[in-house]
C-alpha positions as CSV (number, residue, x, y, z in Angstrom):
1,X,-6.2,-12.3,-28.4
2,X,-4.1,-12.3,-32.0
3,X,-5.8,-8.9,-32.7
4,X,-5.0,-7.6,-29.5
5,X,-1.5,-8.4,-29.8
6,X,-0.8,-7.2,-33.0
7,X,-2.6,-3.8,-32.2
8,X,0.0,-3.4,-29.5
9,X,2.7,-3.6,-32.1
10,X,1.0,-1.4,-34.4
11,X,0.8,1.0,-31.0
12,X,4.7,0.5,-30.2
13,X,5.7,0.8,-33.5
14,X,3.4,3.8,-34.0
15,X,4.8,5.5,-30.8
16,X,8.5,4.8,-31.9
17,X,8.0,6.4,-35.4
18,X,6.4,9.4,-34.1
19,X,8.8,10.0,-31.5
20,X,12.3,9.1,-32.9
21,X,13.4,11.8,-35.7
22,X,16.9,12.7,-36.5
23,X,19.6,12.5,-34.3
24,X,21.7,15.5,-33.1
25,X,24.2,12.4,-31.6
26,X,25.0,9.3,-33.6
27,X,27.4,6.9,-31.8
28,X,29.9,5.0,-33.2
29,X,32.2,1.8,-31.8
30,X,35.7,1.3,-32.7
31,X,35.0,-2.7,-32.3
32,X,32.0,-3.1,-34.8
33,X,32.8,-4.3,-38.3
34,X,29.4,-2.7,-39.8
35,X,31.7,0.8,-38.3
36,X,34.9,0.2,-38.9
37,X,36.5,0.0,-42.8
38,X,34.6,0.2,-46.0
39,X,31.6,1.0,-44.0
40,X,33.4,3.8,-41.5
41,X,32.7,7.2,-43.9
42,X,30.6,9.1,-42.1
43,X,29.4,12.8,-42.8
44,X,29.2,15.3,-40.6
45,X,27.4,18.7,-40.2
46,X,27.2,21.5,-37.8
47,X,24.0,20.1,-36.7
48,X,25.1,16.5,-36.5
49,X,28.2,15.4,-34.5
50,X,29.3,12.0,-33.5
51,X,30.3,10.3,-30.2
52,X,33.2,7.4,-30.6
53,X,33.4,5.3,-28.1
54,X,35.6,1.4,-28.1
55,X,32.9,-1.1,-27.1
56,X,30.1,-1.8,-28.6
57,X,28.9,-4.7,-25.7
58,X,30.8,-3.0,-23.0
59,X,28.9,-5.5,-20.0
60,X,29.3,-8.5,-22.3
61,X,33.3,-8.4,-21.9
62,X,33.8,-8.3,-25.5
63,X,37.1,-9.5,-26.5
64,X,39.8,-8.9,-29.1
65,X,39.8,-7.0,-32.2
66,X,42.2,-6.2,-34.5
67,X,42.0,-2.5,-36.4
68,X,39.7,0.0,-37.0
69,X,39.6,3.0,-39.6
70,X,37.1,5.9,-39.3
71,X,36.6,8.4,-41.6
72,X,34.6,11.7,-41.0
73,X,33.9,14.5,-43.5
74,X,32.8,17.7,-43.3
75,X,29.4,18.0,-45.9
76,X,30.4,21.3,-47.1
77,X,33.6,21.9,-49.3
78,X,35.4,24.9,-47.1
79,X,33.5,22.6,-43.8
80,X,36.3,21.6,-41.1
81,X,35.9,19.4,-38.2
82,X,37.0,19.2,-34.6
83,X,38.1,16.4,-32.3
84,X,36.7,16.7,-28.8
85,X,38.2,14.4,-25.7
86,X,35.7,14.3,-23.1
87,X,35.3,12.3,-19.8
88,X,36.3,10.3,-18.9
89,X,39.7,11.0,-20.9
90,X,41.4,8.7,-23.5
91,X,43.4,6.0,-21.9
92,X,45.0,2.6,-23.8
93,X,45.6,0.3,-21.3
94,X,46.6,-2.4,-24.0
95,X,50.3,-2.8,-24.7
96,X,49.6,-3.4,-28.0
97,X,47.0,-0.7,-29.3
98,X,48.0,2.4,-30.5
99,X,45.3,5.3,-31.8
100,X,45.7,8.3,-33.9
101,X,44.0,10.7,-36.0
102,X,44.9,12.5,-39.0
103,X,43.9,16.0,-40.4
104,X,43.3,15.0,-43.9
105,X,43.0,11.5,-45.8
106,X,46.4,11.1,-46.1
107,X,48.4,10.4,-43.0
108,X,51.1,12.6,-42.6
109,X,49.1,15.5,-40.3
110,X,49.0,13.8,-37.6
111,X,46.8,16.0,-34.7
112,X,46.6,12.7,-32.0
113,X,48.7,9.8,-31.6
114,X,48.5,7.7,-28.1
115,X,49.7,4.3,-26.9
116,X,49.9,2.4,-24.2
117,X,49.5,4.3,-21.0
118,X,49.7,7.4,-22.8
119,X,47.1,10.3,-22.6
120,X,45.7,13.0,-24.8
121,X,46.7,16.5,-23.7
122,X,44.2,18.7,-26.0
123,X,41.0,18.5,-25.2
124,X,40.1,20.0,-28.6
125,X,41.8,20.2,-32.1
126,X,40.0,21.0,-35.4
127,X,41.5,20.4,-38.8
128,X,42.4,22.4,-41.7
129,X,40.6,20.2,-43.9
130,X,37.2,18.9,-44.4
131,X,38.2,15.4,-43.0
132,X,39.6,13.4,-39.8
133,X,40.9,9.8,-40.4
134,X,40.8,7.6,-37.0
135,X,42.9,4.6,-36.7
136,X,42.9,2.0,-33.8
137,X,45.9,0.1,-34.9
138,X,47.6,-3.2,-33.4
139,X,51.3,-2.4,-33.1
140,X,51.9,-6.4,-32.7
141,X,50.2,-8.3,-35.0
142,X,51.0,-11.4,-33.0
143,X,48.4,-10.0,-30.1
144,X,44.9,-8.9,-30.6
145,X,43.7,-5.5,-28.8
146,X,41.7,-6.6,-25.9
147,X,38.9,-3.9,-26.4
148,X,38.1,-3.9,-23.0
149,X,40.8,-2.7,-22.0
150,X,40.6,0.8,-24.1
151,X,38.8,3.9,-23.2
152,X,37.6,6.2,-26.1
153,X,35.4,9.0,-25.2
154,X,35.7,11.5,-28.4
155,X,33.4,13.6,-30.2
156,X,33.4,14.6,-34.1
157,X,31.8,17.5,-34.7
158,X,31.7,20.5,-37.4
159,X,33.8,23.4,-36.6
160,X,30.2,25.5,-37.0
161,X,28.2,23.1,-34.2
162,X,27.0,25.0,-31.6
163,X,28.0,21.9,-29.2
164,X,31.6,23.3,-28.4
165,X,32.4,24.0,-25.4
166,X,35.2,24.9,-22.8
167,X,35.0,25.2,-19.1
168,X,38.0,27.3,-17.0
169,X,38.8,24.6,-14.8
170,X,41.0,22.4,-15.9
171,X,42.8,21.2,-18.6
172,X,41.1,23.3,-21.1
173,X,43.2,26.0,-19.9
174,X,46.2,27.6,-21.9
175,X,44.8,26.3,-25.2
176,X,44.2,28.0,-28.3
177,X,40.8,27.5,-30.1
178,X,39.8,28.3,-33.2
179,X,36.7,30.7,-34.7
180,X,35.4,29.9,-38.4
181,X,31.9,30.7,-38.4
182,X,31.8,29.4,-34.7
183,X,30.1,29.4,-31.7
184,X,31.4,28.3,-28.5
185,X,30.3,27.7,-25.2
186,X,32.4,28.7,-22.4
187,X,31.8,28.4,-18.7
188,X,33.3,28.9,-15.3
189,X,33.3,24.8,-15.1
190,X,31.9,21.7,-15.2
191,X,29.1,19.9,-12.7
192,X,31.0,16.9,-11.1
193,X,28.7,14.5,-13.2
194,X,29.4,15.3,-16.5
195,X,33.2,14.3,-15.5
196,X,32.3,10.7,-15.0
197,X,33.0,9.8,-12.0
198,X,36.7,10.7,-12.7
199,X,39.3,11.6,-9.8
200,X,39.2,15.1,-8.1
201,X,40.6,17.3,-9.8
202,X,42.0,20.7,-9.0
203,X,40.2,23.8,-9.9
204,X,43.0,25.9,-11.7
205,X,43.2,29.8,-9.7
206,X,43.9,31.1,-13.3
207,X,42.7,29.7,-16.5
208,X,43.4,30.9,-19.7
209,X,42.0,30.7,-22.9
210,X,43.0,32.1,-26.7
211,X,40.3,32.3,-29.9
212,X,42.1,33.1,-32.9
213,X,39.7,34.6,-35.6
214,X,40.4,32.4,-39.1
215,X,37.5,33.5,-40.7
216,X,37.3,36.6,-42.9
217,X,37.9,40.3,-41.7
218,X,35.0,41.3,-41.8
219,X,34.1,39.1,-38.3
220,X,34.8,40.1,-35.1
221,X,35.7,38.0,-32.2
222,X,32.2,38.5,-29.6
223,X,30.5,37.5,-27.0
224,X,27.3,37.2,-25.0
225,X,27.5,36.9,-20.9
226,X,24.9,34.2,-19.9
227,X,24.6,34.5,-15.8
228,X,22.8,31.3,-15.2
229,X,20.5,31.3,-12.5
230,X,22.1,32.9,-8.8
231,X,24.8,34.2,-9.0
232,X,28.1,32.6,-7.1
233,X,31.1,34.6,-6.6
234,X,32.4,32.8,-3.3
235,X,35.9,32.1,-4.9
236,X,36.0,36.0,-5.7
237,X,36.8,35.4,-9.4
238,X,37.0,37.9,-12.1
239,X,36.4,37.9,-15.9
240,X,38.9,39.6,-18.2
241,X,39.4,39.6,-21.8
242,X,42.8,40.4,-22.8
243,X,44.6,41.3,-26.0
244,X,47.4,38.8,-25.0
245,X,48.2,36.3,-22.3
246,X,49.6,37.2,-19.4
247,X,49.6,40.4,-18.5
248,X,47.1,42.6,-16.5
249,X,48.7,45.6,-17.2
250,X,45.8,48.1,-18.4
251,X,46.8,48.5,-21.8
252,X,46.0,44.9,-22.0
253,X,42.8,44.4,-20.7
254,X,39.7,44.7,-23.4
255,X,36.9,43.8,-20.7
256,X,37.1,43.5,-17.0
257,X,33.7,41.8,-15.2
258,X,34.3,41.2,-11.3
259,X,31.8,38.8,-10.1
260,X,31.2,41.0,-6.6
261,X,31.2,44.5,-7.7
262,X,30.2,44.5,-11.4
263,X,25.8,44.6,-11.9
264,X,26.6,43.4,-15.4
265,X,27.4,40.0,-13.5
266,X,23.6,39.9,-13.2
267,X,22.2,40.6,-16.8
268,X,22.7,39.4,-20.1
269,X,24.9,41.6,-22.5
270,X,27.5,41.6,-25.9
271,X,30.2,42.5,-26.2
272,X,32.9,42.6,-29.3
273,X,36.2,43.2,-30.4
274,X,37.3,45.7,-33.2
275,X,37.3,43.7,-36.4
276,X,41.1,44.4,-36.7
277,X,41.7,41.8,-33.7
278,X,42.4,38.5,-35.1
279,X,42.9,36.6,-31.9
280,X,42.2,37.4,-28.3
281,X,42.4,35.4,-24.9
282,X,39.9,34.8,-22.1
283,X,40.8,35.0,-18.3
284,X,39.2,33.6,-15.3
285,X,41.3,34.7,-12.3
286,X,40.1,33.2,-8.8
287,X,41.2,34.8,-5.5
288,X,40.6,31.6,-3.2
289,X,43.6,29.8,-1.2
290,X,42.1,26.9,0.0
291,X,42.1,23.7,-3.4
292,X,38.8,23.4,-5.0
293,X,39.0,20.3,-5.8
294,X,35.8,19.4,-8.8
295,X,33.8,17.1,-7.1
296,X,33.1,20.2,-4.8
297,X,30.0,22.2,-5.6
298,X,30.1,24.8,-2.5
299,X,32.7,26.9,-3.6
300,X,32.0,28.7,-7.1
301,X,29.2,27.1,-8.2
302,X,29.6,25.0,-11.0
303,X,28.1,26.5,-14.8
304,X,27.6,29.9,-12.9
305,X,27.7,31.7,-16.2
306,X,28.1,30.7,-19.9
307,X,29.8,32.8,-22.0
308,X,28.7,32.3,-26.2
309,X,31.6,33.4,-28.4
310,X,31.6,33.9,-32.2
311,X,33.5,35.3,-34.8
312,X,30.1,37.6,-36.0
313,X,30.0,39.7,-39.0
314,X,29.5,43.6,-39.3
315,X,30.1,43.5,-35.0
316,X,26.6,45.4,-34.1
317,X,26.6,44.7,-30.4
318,X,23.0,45.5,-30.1
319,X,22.1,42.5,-33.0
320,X,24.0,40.2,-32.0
321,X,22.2,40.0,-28.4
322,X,18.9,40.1,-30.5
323,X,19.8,37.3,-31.9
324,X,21.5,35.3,-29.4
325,X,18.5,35.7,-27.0
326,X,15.9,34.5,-30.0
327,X,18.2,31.4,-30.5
328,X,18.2,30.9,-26.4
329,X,14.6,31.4,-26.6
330,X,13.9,29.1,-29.9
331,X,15.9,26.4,-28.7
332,X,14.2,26.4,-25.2
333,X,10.8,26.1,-27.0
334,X,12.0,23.3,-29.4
335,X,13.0,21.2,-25.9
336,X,9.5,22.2,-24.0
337,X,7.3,21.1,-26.9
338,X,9.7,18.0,-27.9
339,X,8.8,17.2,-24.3
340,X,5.4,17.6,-24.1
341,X,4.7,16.0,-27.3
342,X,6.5,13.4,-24.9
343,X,3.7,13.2,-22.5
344,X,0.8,13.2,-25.2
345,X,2.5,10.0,-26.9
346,X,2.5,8.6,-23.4
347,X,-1.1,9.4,-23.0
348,X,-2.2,8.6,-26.7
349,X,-0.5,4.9,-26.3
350,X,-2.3,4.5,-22.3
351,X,-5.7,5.1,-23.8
352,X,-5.2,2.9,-26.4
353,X,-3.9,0.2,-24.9
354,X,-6.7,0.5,-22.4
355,X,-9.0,0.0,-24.9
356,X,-7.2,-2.8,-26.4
357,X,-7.7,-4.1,-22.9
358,X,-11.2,-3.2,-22.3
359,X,-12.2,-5.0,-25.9
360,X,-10.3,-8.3,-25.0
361,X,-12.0,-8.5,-22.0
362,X,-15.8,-8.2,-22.9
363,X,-15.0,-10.5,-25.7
364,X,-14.0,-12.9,-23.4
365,X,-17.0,-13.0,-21.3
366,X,-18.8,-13.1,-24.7
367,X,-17.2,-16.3,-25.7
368,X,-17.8,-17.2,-21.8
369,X,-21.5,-16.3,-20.8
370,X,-22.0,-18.3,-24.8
371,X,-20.7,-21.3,-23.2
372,X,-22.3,-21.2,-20.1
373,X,-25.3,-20.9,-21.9
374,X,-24.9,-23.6,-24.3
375,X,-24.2,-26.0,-21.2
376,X,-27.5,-24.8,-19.7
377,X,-29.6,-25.5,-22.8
378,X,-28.0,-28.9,-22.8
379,X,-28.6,-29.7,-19.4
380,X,-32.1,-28.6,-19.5
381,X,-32.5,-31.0,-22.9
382,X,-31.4,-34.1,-20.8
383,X,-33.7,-33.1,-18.1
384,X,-36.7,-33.0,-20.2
385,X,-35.8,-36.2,-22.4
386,X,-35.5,-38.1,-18.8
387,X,-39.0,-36.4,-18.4
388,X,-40.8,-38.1,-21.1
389,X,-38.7,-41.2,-20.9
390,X,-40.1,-41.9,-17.1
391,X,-43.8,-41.1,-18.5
392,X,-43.8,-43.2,-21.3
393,X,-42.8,-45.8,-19.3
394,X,-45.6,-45.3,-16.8
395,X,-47.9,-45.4,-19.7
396,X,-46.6,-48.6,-20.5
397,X,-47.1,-50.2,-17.2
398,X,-50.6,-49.1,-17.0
């Protein structure tokens, strides 16, 4: 039985190597010393982000700890990095913790400071530099931060990662975002899960949304219009892209998509700006009275489209959707084979753990049926001894 239990490490370990490679999300807690200090530099690229959360032994009820420092930094030298809040939001419910993040390693740019009972408005800002400095810092030193008490759900990521996103719903709205070498994933708004279990929340009738261009002129602000899967247009919303906030005056409008009358609601297509815009703002305009609240999922379906904007050189409408739809189609392949290669692993550790099995268990009987027959031979010895012991005594008698 030693062999068979060390082939099923050599299995699970086998299994583990093949399957784990590197991680697109690498999680981080604001309550670990291995995290926190001389050992919080981490590097960041536009296909690696990082999740920050407070507790690293959230059901244990971990207790106090003191500060924290975080660095992040961008691997390229012109790389910047953006701060994401998602849900549920950023909330200190210690008196005595404060957090804040800086825009650079010194700490004067200061792009989020929040204390007790205080909250976050932006649920994005990206830095000018290559770096973001975190600090969870005791105001009293007298008191420890109860951990437990502290909600952190940010995200680190390149300014390039394709894992931005806005939705026009809620507080995304009349926020400015930037594009350097960008891509940026907006939809109509989010499915009531991925808030976590937060409180209902109204569905804003008009959101608004600016991407200012800070890349170099020769990018244009576009985009690609994703409809995903039926079509809902049950809050009788409309698409515009504006030139600035605000106004729907027709000298202001760039693009106009109504969700009932418009067939390009139905298709993929690109579209972009003259390279001579530099900053332009999104608008998604619902004609519904009754609240929506986001828990609800019968009025405008949730992620009805997704909209991919980029600041894309040269502008060729026609190449860009090319591209996009090989990316689209590339990255849907990557997740189909990563999960099949799922199910062969699966199958590949079965059958040899059945075999593991299988081999135990004739050995057994082996060692089993040996022993039964030694016990047979020995009871057929005593027999026959008894045997000649009777008849030599007989012979004595006579």
């Amino acid at each position: 039985m030693e062999w068979s239990n060390a082939c099923k490490a050599l299995v699970l370990v086998s299994l583990l190597q093949l399957s784990l490679g590197t991680s697109e999300i690498q999680t981080v807690y604001m309550n670990s010393y291995k995290m926190c200090g001389e050992n919080g530099d981490f590097n960041v690229n536009k296909d690696l982000m990082y999740q920050i959360k407070a507790d690293v032994s959230p059901d244990t009820k971990t207790g106090a700890f003191k500060t924290c420092e975080m660095t992040f930094s961008a691997n390229d030298d012109n790389g910047r990095l953006c701060l994401f809040q998602d849900y549920p939001r950023l909330y200190l419910a210690d008196k005595h913790a404060r957090l804040k993040a800086y825009d650079g390693l010194e700490k004067t740019n200061v792009i989020l400071n929040v204390g007790y009972s205080d909250h976050w408005s932006d649920t994005e800002k990206c830095t000018n530099s290559r770096f973001i400095n975190l600090f969870l810092e005791n105001e009293s030193p007298s008191h420890h931060v109860h951990i437990s008490d502290i909600t952190i759900n940010l995200k680190v990521m390149h300014i390039s990662s394709d894992r931005r996103r806005i939705d026009m719903a809620y507080d995304s709205c009349e926020k400015t975002y930037p594009l350097d070498h960008s891509e940026i994933s907006v939809y109509n708004r989010q499915r009531p899960a991925d808030l976590k279990n937060s409180a209902g929340i109204e569905l804003k009738i008009r959101c608004q949304v600016t991407f200012e261009r800070q890349s170099s002129k020769d990018r244009h602000i576009c985009f690609v219009f994703i409809p995903q899967g039926k079509l809902d247009c049950s809050s009788g919303w409309t698409f515009y892209v504006l030139k600035e906030r605000n106004s729907l005056g027709e000298e202001n409008i760039l693009y106009k998509l109504n969700c009932a009358t418009d067939p390009r609601a139905l298709k993929t297509h690109a579209w972009c700006a003259p390279n001579t815009t530099e900053h332009l703002t999104f608008l998604h305009l619902r004609r519904y009275e009754p609240v929506v609240w986001s828990n609800e999922t019968k009025v405008e379906r949730p992620e009805t489209y997704r909209v991919l904007v980029r600041d894309y050189p040269g502008g060729n409408v026609e190449e860009l959707l090319r591209q996009t739809q090989a990316q689209l189609a590339s990255r849907t392949g990557s997740k189909s084979a990563g999960f099949q290669m799922w199910w062969v692993l699966l199958g590949v550790g079965i059958v040899i753990l059945l075999v593991i099995a299988a081999f135990a268990y004739f050995s057994r009987r082996r060692r089993c049926g040996g022993t039964r027959r030694s016990k047979d031979s020995e009871a057929t010895e005593r027999e026959s001894s008894i045997t000649r012991r009777d008849e030599e005594e007989e012979e004595d008698e006579e």
